[in-house]
Structure formats: structure tokens, C-alpha cells
N, C-alpha and C positions, 0 to 999 in steps of 0.2 A: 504494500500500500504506500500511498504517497506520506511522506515523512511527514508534513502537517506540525510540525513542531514534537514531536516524542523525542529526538535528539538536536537540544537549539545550537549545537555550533554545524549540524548540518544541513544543508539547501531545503527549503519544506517542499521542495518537490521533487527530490531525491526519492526516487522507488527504494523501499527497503521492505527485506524481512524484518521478522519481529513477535515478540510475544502476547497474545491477545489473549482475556478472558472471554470465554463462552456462557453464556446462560440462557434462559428465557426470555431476557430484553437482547439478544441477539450477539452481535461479534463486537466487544469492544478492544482497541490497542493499547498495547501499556504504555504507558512512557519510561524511559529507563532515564533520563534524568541526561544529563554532561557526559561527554565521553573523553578520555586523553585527547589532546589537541593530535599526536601522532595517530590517532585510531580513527577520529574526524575527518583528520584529509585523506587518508585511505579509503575513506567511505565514501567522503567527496567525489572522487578520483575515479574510485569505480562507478558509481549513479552517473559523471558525463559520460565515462565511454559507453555504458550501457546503455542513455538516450542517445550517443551518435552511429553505437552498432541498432538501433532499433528505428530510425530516423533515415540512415542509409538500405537499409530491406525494405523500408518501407515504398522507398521513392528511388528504389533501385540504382541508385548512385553510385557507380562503381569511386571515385574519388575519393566521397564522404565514408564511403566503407575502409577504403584506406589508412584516412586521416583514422580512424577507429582503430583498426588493428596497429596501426604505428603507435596511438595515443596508449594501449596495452603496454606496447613495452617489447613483446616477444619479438619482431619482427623490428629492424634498427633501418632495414634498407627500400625505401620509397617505392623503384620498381618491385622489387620483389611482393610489397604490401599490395601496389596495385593488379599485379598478376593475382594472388591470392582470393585479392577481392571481387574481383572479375568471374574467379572460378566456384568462387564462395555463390553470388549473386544467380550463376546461372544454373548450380547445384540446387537453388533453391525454385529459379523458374522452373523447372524440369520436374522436382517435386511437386508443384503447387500444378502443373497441366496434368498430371498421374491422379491428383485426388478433388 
């Protein structure tokens, strides 16, 4: 769910897991309160690349999927990210005309 304030030094529209109570009046989120400043921008870090790997599928952006898989970390070399992404992109047209 969207962070909405459950951790304030992160973006409140950072997609996060998280622990929720269940009842009768339905799904509510906990808040866990501050997180270490290094645990923050980890989380930070990860909610942009996962709105820009979810941003480029969406709008099929072979570029913006790039910028995604460089902004990861694993992949250091620009070509290589955009071949990747390319092949990522068309892995998933092929999937998506199958179902």
C-alpha cells in the first residue's frame, strides 16, 4: 500500500509492505513509527526504481526501463541496460498476446 505517512522520513507515496491488523472493521496499517535514516533511503531508493520499472512496462519505454535497471545498480553499462531492457519489454509483449 501506499506509505501515507506509516514511515514519515519516507515519500507517502512510496509503495510499501507492511504490517496490518485484520478485524471486523476490515484491513487497517500499522505504523511502525521512524526508521534509521540509512534504512529510509534504502527504502526510498527502492519505491523510485520500482515506480520507474513499473512506469516503463507500462508505457513500454524501452529507455525508461533502462534508466530502471541502471538506477538498480546490477547492470553499470548503459548499452548493455538498454539491450536488456529491450529484451525485458518484448519478453513481456509476447507474454501479455499468449494470455
Amino acid at each position: 500500500l501506499p506509505n501515507a505517512g506509516r514511515l514519515p522520513n519516507v515519500p507517502d507515496e512510496a509503495i510499501l509492505e507492511g504490517n496490518s491488523y485484520i478485524d471486523e472493521n476490515g484491513v487497517r496499517v500499522l505504523s511502525v513509527g521512524d526508521v534509521p535514516l540509512a534504512l529510509a533511503d534504502q527504502i526510498a531508493r527502492r519505491a523510485a526504481i520500482t515506480e520507474l520499472t513499473v512506469d516503463a512496462a507500462l508505457t513500454n519505454d524501452p529507455q525508461l526501463m533502462a534508466q530502471a535497471i541502471l538506477a538498480d545498480g546490477a547492470v553499470v553499462r548503459p548499452q548493455v541496460a538498454l539491450a536488456l531492457a529491450q529484451e525485458l519489454l518484448k519478453a513481456q509483449a509476447d507474454l501479455a498476446a499468449t494470455h
